[in-house]
C-alpha positions in Angstrom: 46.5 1.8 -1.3 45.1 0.5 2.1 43.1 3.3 2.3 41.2 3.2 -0.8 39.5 0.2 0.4 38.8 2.3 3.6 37.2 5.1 1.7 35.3 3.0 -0.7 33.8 1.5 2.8 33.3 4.8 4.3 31.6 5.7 1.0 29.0 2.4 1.2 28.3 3.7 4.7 27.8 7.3 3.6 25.0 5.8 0.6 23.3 3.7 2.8 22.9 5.9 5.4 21.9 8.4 3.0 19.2 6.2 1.5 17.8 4.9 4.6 17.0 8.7 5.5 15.2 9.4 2.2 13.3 6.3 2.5 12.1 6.9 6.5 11.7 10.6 5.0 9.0 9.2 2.5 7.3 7.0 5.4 4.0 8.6 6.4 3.9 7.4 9.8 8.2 8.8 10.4 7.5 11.8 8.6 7.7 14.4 11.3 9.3 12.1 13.8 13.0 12.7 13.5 13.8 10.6 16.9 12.0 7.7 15.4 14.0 8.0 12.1 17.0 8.4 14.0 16.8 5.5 16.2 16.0 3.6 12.6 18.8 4.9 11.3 21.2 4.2 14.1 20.5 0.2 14.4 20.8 0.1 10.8 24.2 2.1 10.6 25.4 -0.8 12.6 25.1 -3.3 9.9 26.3 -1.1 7.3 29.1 -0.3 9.1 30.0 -4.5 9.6 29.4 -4.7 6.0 32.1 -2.1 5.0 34.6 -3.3 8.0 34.4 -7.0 6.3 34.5 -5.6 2.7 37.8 -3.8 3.8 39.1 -7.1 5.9 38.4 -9.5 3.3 41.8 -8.8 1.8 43.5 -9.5 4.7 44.2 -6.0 6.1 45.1 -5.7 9.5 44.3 -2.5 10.1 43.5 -1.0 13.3 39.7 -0.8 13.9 39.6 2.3 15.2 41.6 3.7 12.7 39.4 2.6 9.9 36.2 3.6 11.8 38.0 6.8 11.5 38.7 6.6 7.9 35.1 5.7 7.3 33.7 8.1 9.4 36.2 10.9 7.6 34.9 9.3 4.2 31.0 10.2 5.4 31.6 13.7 6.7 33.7 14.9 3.9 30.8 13.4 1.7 28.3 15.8 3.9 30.2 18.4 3.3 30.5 18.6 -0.1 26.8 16.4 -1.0 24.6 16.7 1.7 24.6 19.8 3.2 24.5 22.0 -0.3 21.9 19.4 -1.7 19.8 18.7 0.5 20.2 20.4 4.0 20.7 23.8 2.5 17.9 23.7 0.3 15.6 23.0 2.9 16.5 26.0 4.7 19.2 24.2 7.1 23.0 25.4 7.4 26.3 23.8 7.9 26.5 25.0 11.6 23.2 23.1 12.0 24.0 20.7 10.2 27.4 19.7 11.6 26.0 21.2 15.2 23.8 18.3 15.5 24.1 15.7 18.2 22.6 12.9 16.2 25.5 13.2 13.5 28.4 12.7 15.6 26.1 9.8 17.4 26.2 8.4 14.1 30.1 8.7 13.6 30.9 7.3 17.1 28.6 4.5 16.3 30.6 3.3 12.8 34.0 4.2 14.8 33.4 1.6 17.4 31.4 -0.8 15.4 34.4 -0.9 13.3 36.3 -1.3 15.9 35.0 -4.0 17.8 34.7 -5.7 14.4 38.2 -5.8 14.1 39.0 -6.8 17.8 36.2 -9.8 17.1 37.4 -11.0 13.7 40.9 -9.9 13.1 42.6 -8.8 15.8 42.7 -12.3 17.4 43.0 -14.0 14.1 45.8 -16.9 14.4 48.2 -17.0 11.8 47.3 -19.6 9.3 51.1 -20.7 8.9 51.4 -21.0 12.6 52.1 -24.5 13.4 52.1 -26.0 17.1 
């Protein structure tokens, strides 16, 4: 049951990440800059990626970090696989290859693995006991 709470966080990354490129898509000025976007995207990943490591840590998981960065990140690409890519990169004349090819995806996924991680090594994995007495 862990893991549910793991997916459901991978899933809020997915979403937001998601959105945040159809928004920056929609921007005049970011239109045709896909490095700008990117970069956007990347800072921004950051946060939604602490959001959904404290949303799975707020029941007291203890979880390795790097596991559920990989969870998460697992969540996202199988989301891409079966959303993204037939919906919206297919349609506008991409592939999966290119898709799945590109360097700025698994950017993204190393970027939620180890934001997840060092999440956990901040927050939980030094976390004292609080039935510990001196």
């Amino acid at each position: 049951m862990f893991n549910l709470r793991g997916i459901v966080s991978g899933v809020f990354v997915w979403l937001c990440v998601s959105i945040s490129f159809y928004i920056l898509e929609n921007i005049l000025i970011l239109k045709g800059s896909l490095i700008a976007k990117a970069i956007i995207v990347m800072i921004c990943i950051s946060f939604y990626t602490f959001f959904g490591a404290q949303f799975y840590y707020k029941k007291g998981n203890q979880t390795n970090g790097f596991v559920l960065g990989i969870i998460m990140s697992a969540t996202a690409l199988l989301l891409d696989v079966f959303i993204t890519v037939p919906f919206v990169e297919i349609p506008n004349g991409r592939s999966y290859q290119s898709f799945f090819s590109s360097p700025l995806l698994w950017v993204l996924v190393l970027i939620t693995v180890f934001t997840v991680y060092f999440y956990w090594r901040k927050k939980i994995r030094y976390k004292i006991p609080s039935d510990f007495k001196h």
